[in-house]
Structure formats: structure tokens, C-alpha cells
C-alpha positions as CSV (number, residue, x, y, z in Angstrom):
1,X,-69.4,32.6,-38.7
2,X,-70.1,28.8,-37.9
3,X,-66.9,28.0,-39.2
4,X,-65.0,30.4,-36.4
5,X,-67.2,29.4,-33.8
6,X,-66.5,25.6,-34.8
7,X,-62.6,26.5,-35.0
8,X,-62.4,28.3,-32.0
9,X,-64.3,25.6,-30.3
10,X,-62.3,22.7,-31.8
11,X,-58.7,24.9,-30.3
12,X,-60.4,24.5,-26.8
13,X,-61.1,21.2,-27.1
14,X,-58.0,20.3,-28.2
15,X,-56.2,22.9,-25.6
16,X,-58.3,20.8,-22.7
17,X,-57.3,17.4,-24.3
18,X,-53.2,18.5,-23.9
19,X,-54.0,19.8,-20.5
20,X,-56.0,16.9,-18.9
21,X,-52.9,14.3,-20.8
22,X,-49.8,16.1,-19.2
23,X,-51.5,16.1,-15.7
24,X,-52.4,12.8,-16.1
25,X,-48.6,12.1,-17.3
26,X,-47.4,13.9,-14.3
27,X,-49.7,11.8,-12.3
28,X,-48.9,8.6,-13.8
29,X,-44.9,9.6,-12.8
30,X,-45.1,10.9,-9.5
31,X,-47.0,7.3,-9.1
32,X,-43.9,5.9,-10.6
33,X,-41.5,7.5,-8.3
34,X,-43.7,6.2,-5.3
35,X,-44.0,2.5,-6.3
36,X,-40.1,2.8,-7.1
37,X,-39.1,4.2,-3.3
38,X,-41.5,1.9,-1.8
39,X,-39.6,-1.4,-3.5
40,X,-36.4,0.7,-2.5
41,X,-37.2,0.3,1.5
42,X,-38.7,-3.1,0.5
43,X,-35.1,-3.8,0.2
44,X,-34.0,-1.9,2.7
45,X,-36.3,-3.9,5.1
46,X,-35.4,-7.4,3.7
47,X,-31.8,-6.7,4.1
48,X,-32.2,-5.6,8.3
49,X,-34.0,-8.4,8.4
50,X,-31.6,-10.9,7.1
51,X,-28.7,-9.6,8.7
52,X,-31.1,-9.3,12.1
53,X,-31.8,-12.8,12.0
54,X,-28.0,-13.6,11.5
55,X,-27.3,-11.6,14.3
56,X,-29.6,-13.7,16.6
57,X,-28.9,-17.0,15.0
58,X,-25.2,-16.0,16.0
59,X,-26.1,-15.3,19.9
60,X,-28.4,-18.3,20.2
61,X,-24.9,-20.6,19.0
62,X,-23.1,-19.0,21.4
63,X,-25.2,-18.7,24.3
64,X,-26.3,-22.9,23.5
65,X,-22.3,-23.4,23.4
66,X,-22.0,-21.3,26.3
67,X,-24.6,-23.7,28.1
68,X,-22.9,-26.7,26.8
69,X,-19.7,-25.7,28.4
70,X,-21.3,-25.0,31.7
71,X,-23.0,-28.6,31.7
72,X,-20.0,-30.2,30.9
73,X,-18.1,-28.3,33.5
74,X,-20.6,-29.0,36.6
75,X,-20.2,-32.9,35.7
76,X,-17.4,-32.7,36.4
């Protein structure tokens, strides 16, 4: 009779031990996924920012050629 009980015991051990890894696997995935759409706007946010600050760079060359024109203009 100690030997069911000990069997019986040993199944629900090991029952809880499969249970507790594949949630834990699940877990450990769905963290996964996270980290891997957080570097994915990372990106996303480097890139907007580079071509932002291209953008501006742009307008500040033309509005300082814009004010270059005007000075040499009124010298005149």
C-alpha cells in the first residue's frame, strides 16, 4: 500500500513539475516577444529621429542661405 501511495504521489509531483515548466516556458516567451517589439520601435524611433534631424539640419541651410542672400542684397 506504501508503494501506491508513493507512486501515486511521485505522478503528481512530476505532473506539477511539467505544469509549473511549460508556464514558466510560456512566460519566458511572451517576455521574448516583448523585449523583441520593444528593440523593434527602438528602431523605429532612431530612424524618425535621424531623418528628423535631417529635415531640420536641411531648413536651418536654407533659411542661413536665405539670410545670406538678404544681407548681401540690402548692401547693396
Amino acid at each position: 500500500m506504501s508503494i501506491a501511495v508513493v507512486a501515486i504521489i511521485g505522478g503528481v509531483i512530476i505532473s506539477l513539475a511539467g505544469i509549473f515548466t511549460d508556464a514558466h516556458t510560456r512566460k519566458q516567451k511572451i517576455k521574448l516577444k516583448a523585449i523583441e517589439k520593444e528593440v523593434e520601435l527602438e528602431k523605429l524611433r532612431l530612424e524618425t529621429y535621424t531623418v528628423e534631424t535631417e529635415k531640420m539640419r536641411l531648413e536651418l541651410e536654407q533659411s542661413k542661405m536665405l539670410l545670406l542672400e538678404e544681407k548681401q542684397n540690402s548692401t547693396k
